[in-house]
Every structure is written in structure tokens, then in C-alpha cells.
PDB file with one MODEL, atoms N, CA, C and O in Angstrom:
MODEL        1
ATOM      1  N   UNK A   1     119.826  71.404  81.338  1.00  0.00           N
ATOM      2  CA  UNK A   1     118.744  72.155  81.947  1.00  0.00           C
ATOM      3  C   UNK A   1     118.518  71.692  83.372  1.00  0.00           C
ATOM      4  O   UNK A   1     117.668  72.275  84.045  1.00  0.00           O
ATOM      5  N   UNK A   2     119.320  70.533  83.961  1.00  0.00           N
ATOM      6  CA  UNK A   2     118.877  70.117  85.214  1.00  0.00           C
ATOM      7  C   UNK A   2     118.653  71.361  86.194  1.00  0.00           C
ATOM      8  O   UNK A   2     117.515  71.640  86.572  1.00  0.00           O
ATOM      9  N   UNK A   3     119.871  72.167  86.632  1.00  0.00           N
ATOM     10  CA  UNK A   3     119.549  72.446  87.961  1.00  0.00           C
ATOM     11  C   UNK A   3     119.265  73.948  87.587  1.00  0.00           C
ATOM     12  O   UNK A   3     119.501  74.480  88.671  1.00  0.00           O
ATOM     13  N   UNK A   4     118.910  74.953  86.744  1.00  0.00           N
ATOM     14  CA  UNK A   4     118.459  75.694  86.546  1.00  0.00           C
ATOM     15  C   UNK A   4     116.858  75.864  86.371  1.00  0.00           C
ATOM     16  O   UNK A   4     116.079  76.725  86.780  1.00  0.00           O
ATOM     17  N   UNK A   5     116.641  74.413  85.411  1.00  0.00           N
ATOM     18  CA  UNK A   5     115.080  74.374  85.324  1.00  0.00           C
ATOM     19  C   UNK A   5     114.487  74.127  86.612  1.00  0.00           C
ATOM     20  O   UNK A   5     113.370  74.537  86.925  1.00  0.00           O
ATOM     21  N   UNK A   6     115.260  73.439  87.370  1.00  0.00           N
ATOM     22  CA  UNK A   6     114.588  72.939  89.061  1.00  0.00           C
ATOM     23  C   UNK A   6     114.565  74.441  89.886  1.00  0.00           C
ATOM     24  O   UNK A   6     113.508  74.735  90.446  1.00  0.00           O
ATOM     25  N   UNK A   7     115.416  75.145  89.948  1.00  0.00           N
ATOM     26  CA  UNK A   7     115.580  76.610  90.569  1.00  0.00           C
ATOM     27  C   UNK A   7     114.116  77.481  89.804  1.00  0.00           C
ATOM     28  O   UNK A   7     113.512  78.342  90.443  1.00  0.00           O
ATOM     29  N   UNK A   8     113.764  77.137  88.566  1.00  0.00           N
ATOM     30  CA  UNK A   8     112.554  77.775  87.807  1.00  0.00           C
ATOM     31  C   UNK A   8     111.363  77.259  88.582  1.00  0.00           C
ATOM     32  O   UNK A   8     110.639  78.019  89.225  1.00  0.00           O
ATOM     33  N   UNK A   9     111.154  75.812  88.502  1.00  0.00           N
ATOM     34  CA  UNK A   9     110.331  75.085  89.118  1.00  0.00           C
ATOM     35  C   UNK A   9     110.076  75.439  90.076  1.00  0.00           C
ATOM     36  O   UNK A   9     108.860  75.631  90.083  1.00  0.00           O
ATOM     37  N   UNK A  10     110.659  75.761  91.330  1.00  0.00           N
ATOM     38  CA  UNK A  10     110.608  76.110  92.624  1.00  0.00           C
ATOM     39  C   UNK A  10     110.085  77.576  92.608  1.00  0.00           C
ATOM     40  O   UNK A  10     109.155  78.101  93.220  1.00  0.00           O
ATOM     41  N   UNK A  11     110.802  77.968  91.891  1.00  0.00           N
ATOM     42  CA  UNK A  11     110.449  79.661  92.308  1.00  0.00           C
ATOM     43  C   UNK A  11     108.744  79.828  91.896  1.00  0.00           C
ATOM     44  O   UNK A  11     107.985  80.595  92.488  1.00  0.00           O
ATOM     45  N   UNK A  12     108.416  79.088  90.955  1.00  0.00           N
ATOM     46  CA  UNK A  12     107.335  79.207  90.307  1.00  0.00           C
ATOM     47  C   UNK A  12     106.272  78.576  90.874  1.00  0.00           C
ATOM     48  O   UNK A  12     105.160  79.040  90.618  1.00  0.00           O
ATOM     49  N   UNK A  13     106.368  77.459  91.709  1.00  0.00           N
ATOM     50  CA  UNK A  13     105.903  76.716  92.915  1.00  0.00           C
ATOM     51  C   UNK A  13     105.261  77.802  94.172  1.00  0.00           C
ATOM     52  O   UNK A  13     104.140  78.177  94.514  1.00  0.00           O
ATOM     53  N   UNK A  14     106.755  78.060  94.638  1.00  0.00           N
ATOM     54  CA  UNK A  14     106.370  79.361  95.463  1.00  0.00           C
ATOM     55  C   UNK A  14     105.178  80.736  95.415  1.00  0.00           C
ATOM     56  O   UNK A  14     104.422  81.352  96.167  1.00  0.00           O
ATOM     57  N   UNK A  15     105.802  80.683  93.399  1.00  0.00           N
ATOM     58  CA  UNK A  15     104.750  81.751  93.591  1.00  0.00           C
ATOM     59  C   UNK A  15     102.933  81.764  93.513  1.00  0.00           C
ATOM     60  O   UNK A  15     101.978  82.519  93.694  1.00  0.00           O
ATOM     61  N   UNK A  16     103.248  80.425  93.130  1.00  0.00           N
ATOM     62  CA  UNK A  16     101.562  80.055  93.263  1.00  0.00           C
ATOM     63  C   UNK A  16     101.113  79.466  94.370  1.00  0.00           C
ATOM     64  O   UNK A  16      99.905  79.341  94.565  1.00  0.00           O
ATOM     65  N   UNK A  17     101.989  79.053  95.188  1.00  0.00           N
ATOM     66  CA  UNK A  17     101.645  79.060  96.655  1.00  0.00           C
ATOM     67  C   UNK A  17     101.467  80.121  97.425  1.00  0.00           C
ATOM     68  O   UNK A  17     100.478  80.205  98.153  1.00  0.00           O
ATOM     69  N   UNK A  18     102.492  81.160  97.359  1.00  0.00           N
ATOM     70  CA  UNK A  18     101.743  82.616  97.591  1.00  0.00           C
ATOM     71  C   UNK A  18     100.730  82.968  97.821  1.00  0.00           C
ATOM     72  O   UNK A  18     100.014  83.217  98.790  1.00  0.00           O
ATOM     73  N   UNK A  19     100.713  82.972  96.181  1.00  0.00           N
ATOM     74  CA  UNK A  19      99.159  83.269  95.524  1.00  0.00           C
ATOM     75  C   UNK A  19      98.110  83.156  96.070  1.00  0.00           C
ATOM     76  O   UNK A  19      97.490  84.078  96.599  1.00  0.00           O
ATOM     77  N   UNK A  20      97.650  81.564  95.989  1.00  0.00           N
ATOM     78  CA  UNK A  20      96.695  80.885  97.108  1.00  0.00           C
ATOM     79  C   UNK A  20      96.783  81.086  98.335  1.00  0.00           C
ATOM     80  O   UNK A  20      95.717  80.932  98.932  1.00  0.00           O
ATOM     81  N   UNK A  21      97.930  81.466  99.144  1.00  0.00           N
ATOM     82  CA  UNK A  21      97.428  82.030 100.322  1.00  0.00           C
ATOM     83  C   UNK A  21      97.293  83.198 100.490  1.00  0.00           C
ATOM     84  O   UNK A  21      96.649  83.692 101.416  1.00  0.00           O
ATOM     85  N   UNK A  22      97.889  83.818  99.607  1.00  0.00           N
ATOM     86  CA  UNK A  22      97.719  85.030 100.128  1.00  0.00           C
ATOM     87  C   UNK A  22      96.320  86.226  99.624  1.00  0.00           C
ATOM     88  O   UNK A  22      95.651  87.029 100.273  1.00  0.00           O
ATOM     89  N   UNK A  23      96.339  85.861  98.292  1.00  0.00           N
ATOM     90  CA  UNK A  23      95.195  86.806  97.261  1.00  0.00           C
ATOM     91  C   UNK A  23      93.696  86.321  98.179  1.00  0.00           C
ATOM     92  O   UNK A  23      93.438  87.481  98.501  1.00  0.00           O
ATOM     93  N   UNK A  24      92.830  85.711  98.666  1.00  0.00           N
ATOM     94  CA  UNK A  24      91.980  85.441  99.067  1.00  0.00           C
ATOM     95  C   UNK A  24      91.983  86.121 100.029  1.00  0.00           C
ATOM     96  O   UNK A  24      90.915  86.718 100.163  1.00  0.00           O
ATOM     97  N   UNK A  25      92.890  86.368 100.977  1.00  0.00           N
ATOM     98  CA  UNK A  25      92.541  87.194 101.981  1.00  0.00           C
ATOM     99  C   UNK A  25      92.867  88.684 101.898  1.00  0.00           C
ATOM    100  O   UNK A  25      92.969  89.384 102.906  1.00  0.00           O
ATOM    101  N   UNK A  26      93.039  89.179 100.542  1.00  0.00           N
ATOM    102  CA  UNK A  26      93.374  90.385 100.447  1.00  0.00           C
ATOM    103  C   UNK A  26      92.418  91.366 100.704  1.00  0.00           C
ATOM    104  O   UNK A  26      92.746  92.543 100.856  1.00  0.00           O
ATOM    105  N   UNK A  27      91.475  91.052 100.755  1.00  0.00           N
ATOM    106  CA  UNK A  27      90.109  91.861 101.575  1.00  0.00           C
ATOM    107  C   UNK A  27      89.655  92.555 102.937  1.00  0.00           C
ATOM    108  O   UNK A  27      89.084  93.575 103.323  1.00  0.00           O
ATOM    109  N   UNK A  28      90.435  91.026 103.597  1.00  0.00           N
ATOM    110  CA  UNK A  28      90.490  90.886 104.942  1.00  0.00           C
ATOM    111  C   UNK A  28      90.614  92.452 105.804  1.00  0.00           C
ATOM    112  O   UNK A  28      89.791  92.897 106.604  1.00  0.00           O
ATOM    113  N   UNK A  29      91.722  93.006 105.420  1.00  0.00           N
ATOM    114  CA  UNK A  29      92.758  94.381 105.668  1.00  0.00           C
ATOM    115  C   UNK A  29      91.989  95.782 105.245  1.00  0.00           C
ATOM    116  O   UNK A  29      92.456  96.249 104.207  1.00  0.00           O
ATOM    117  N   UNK A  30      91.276  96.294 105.627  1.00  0.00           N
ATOM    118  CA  UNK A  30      91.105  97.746 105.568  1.00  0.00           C
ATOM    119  C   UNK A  30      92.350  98.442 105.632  1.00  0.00           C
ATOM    120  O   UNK A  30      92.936  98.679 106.688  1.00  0.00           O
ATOM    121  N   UNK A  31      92.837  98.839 104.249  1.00  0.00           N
ATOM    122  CA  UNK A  31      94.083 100.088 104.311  1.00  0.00           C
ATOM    123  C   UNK A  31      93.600 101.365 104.694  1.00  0.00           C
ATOM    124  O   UNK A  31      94.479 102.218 104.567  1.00  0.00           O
ATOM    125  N   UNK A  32      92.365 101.871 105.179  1.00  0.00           N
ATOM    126  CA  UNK A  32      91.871 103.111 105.602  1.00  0.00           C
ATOM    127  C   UNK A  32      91.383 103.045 106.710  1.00  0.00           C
ATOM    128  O   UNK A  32      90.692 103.957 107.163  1.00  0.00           O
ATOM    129  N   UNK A  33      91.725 101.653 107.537  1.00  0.00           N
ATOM    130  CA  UNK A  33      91.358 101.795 108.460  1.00  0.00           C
ATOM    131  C   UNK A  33      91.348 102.660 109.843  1.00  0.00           C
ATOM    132  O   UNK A  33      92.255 102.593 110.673  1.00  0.00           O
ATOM    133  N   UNK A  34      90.438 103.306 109.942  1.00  0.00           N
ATOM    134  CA  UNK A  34      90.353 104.926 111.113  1.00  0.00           C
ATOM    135  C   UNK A  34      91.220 104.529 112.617  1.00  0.00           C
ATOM    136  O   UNK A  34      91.371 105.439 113.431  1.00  0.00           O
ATOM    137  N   UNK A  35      91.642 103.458 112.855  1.00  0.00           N
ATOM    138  CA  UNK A  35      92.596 103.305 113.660  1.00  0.00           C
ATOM    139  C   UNK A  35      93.858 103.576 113.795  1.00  0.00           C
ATOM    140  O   UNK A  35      94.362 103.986 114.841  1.00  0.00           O
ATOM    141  N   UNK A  36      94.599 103.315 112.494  1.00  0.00           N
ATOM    142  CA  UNK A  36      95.420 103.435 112.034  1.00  0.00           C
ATOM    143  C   UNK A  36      96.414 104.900 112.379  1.00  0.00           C
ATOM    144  O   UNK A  36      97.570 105.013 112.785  1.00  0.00           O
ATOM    145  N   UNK A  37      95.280 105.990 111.976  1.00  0.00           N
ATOM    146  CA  UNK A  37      96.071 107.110 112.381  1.00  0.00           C
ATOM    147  C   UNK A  37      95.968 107.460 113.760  1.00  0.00           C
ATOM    148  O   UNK A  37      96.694 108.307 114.279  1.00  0.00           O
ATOM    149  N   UNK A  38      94.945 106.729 114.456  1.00  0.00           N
ATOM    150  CA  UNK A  38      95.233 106.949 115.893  1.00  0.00           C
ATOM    151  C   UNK A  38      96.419 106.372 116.788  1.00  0.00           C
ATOM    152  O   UNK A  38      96.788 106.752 117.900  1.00  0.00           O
ATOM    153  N   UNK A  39      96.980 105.196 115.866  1.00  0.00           N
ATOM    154  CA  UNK A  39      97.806 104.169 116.361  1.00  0.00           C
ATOM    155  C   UNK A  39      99.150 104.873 116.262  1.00  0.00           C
ATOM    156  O   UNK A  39     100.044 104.674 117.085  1.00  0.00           O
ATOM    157  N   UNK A  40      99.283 105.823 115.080  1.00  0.00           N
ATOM    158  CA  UNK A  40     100.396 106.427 114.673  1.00  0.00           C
ATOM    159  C   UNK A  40     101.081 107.368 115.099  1.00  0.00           C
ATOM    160  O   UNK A  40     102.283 107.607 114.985  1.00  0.00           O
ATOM    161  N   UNK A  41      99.670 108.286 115.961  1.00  0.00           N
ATOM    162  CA  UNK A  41     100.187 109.538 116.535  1.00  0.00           C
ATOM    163  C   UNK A  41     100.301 108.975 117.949  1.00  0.00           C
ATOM    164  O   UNK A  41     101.064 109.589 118.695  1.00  0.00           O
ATOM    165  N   UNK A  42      99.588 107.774 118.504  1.00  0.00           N
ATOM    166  CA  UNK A  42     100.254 107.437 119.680  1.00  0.00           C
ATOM    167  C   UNK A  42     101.913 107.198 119.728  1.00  0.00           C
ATOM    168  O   UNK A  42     102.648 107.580 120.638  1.00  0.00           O
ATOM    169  N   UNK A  43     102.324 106.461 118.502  1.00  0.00           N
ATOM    170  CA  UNK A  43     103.532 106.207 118.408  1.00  0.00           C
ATOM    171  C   UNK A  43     104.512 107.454 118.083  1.00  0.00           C
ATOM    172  O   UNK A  43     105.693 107.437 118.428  1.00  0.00           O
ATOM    173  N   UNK A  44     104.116 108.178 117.620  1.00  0.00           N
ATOM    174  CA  UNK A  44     104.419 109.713 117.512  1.00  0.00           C
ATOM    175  C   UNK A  44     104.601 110.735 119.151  1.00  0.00           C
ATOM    176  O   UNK A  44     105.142 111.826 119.333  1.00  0.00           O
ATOM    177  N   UNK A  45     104.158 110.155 119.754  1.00  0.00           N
ATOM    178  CA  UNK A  45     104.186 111.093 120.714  1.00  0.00           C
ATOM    179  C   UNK A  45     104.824 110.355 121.597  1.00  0.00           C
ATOM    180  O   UNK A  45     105.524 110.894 122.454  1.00  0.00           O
ATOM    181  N   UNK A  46     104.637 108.620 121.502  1.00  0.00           N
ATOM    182  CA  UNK A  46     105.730 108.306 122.013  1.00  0.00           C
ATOM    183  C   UNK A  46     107.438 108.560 121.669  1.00  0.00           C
ATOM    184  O   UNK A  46     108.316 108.542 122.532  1.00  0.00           O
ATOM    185  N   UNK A  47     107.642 108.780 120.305  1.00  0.00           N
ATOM    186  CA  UNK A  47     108.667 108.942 120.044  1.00  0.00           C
ATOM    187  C   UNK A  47     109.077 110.206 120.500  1.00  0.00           C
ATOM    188  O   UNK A  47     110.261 110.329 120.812  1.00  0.00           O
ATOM    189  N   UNK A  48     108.390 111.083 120.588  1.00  0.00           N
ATOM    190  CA  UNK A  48     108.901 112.150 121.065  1.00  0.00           C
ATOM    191  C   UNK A  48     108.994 112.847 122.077  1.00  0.00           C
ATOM    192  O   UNK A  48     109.249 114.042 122.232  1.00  0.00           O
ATOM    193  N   UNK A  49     108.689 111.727 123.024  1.00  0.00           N
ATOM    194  CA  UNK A  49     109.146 111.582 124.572  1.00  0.00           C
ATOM    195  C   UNK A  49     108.135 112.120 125.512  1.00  0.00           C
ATOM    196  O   UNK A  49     108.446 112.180 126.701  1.00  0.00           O
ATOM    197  N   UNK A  50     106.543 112.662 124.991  1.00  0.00           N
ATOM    198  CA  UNK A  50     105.519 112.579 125.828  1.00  0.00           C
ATOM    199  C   UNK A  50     105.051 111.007 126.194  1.00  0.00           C
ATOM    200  O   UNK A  50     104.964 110.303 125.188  1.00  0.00           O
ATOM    201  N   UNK A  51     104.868 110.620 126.925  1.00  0.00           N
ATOM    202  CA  UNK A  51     104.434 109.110 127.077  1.00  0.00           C
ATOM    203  C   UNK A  51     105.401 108.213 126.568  1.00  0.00           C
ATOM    204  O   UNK A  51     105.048 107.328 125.789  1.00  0.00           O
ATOM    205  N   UNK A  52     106.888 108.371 127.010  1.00  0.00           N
ATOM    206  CA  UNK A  52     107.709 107.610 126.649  1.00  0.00           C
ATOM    207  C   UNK A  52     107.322 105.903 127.206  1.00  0.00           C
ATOM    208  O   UNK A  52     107.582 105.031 126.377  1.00  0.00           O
ATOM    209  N   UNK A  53     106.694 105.414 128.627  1.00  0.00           N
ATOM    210  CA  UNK A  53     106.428 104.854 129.000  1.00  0.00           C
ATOM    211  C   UNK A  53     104.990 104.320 129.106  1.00  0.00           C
ATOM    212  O   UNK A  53     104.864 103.101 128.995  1.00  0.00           O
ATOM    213  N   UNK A  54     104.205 104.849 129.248  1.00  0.00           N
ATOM    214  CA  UNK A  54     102.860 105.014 129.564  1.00  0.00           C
ATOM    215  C   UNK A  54     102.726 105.799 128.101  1.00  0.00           C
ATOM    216  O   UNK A  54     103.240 106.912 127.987  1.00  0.00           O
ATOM    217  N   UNK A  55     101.869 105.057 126.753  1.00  0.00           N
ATOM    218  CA  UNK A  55     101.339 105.447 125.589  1.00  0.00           C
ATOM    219  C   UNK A  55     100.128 106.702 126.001  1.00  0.00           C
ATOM    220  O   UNK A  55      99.144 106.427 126.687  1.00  0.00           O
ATOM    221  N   UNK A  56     100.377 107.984 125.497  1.00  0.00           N
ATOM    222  CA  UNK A  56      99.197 108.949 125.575  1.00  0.00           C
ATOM    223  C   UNK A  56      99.013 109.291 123.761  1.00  0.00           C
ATOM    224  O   UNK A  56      99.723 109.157 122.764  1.00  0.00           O
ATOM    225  N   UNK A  57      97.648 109.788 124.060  1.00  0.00           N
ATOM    226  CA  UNK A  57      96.822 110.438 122.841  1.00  0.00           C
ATOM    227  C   UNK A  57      96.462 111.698 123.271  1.00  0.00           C
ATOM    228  O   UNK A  57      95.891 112.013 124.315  1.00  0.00           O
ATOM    229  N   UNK A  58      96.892 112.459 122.270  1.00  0.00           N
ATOM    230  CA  UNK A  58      96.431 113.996 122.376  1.00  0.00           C
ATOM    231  C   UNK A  58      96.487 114.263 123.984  1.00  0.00           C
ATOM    232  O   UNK A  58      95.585 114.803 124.624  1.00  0.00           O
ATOM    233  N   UNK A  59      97.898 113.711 124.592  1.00  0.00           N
ATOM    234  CA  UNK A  59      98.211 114.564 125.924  1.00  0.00           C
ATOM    235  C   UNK A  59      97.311 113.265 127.107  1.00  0.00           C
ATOM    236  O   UNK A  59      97.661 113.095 128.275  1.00  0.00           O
ATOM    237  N   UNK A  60      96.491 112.730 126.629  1.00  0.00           N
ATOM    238  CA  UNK A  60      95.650 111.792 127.080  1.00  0.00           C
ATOM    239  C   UNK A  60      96.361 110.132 127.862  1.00  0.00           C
ATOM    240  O   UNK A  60      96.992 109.441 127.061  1.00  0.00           O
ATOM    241  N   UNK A  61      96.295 109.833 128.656  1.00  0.00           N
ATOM    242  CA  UNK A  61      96.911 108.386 128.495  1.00  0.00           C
ATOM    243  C   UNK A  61      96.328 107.412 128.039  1.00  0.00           C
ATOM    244  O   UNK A  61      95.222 107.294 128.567  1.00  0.00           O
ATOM    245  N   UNK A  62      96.631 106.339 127.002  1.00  0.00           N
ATOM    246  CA  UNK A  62      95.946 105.814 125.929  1.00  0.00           C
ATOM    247  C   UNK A  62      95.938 103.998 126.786  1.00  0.00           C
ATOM    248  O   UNK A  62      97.026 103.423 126.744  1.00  0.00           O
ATOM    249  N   UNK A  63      95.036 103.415 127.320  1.00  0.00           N
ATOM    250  CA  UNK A  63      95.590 102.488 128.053  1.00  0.00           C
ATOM    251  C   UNK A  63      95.241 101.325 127.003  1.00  0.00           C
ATOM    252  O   UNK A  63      95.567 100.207 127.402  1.00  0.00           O
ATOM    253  N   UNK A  64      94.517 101.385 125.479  1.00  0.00           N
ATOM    254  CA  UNK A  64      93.658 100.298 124.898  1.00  0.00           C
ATOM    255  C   UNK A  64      94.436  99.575 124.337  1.00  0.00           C
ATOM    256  O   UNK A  64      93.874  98.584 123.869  1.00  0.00           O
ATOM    257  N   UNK A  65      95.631  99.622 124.143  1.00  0.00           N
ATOM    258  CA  UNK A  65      96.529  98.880 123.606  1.00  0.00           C
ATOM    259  C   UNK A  65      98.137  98.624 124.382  1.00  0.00           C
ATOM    260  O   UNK A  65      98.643  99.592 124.949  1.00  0.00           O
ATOM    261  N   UNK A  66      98.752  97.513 124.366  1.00  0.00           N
ATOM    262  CA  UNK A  66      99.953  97.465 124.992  1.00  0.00           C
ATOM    263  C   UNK A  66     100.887  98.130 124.526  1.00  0.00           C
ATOM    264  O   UNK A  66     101.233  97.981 123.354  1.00  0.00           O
ATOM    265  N   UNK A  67     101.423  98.910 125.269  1.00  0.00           N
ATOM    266  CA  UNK A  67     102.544 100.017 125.043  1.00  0.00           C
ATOM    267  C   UNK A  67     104.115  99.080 123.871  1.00  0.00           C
ATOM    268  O   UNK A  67     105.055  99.767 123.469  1.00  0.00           O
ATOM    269  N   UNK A  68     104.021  97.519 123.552  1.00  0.00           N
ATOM    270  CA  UNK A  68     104.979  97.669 122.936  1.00  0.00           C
ATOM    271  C   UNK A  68     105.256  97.455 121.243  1.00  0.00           C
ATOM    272  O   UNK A  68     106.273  97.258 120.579  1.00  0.00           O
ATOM    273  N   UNK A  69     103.909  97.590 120.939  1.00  0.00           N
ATOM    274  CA  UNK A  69     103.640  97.919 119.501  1.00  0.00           C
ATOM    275  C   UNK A  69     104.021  99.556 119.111  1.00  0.00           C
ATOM    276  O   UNK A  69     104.428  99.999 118.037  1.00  0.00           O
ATOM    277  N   UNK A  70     103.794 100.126 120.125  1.00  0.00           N
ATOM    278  CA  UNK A  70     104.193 102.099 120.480  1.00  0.00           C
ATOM    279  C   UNK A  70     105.919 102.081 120.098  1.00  0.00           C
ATOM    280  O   UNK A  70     106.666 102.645 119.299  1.00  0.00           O
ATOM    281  N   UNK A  71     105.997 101.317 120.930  1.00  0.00           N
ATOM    282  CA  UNK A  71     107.451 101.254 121.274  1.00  0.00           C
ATOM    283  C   UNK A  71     108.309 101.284 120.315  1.00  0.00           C
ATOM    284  O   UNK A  71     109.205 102.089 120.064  1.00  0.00           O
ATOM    285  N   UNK A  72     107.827  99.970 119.594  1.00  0.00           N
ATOM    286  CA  UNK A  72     108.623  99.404 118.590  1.00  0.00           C
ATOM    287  C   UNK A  72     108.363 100.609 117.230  1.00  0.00           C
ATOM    288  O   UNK A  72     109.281 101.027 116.524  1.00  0.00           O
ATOM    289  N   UNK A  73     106.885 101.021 117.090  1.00  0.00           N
ATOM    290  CA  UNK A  73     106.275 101.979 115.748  1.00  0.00           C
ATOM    291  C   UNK A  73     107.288 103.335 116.109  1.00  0.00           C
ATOM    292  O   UNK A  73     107.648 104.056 115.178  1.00  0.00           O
ATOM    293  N   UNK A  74     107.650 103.583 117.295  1.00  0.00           N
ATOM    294  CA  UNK A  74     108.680 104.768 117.203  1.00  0.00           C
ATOM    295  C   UNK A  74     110.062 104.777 117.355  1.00  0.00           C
ATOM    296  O   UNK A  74     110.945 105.613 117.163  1.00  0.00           O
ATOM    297  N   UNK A  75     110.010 103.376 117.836  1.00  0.00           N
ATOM    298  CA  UNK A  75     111.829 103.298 117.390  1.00  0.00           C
ATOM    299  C   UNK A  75     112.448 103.249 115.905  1.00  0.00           C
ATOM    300  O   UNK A  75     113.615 103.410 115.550  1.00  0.00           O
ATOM    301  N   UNK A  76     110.979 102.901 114.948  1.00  0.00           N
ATOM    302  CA  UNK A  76     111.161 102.989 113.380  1.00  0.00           C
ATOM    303  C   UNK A  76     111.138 104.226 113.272  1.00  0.00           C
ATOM    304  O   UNK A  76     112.211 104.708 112.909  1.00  0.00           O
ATOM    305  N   UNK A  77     110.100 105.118 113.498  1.00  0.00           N
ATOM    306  CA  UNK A  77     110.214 106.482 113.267  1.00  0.00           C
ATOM    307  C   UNK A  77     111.741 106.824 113.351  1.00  0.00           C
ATOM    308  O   UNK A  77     112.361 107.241 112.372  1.00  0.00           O
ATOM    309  N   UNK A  78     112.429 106.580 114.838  1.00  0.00           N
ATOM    310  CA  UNK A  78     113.746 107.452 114.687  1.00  0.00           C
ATOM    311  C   UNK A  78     114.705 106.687 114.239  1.00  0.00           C
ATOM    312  O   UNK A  78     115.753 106.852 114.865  1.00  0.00           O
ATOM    313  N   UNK A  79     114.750 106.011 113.504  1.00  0.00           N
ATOM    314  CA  UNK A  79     115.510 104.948 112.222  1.00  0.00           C
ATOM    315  C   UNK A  79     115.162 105.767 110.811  1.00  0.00           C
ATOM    316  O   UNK A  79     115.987 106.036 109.937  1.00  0.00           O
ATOM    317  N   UNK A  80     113.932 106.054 110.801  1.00  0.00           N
ATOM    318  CA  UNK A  80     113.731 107.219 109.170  1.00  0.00           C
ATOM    319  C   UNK A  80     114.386 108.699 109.438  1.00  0.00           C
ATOM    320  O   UNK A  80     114.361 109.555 108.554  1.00  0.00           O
TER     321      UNK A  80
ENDMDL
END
């Protein structure tokens, strides 16, 4: 049982280390958060080459955030 039970041990280690860090702050995160879809269609419109450089909203130029979170959210888009 040596090095299989130790590979158990560990994994099982891990997962209660996880655990503890992670489950406590699972609150933290609004998944509905009303930003979210604003963040998306900026990246949306960056992807589709209005505000390729300069992030706009609804035709708008969006200055509240740094353009390379945009960047990166629509280079995933054209990866799906």
C-alpha cells in the first residue's frame, strides 16, 4: 500500500485544503452581478472591431476600465 496510499493521502490533503480556502469565500462573488453584462458587450464590440482599440459601449467610448481585460474577453470570444 506504500505509494498508492501516499498518492490517496495527498489528493485528499489537497482537497480539504481547497475546501478551507476556498468554500468560505464563496459568497464573496455575486454571479448576477449587473456589471457583468456590461463588461461583456464591451468585449463584444470589441471583438467585432467597433472599439478595437479604445473599449466603447453602445457606440459610446467606455474609459472605466483598462482596455486589456476587453482584449483578452474577445480574443476568447473568437476562439469559441
Amino acid at each position: 500500500m506504500g505509494r498508492a496510499g501516499g498518492a490517496g493521502n495527498a489528493a485528499a490533503a489537497l482537497l480539504v485544503f481547497w475546501a478551507v480556502l476556498f468554500l468560505p469565500a464563496l459568497h464573496a462573488r455575486d454571479f448576477w452581478d449587473p456589471d457583468e453584462g456590461r463588461y461583456g458587450e464591451v468585449a463584444r464590440e470589441v471583438w467585432q472591431g467597433r472599439g478595437s482599440i479604445v473599449p466603447h459601449l453602445a457606440g459610446e467610448v467606455y474609459p472605466e476600465k483598462p482596455p486589456l481585460g476587453f482584449w483578452a474577453a474577445a480574443g476568447f470570444q473568437a476562439l469559441a
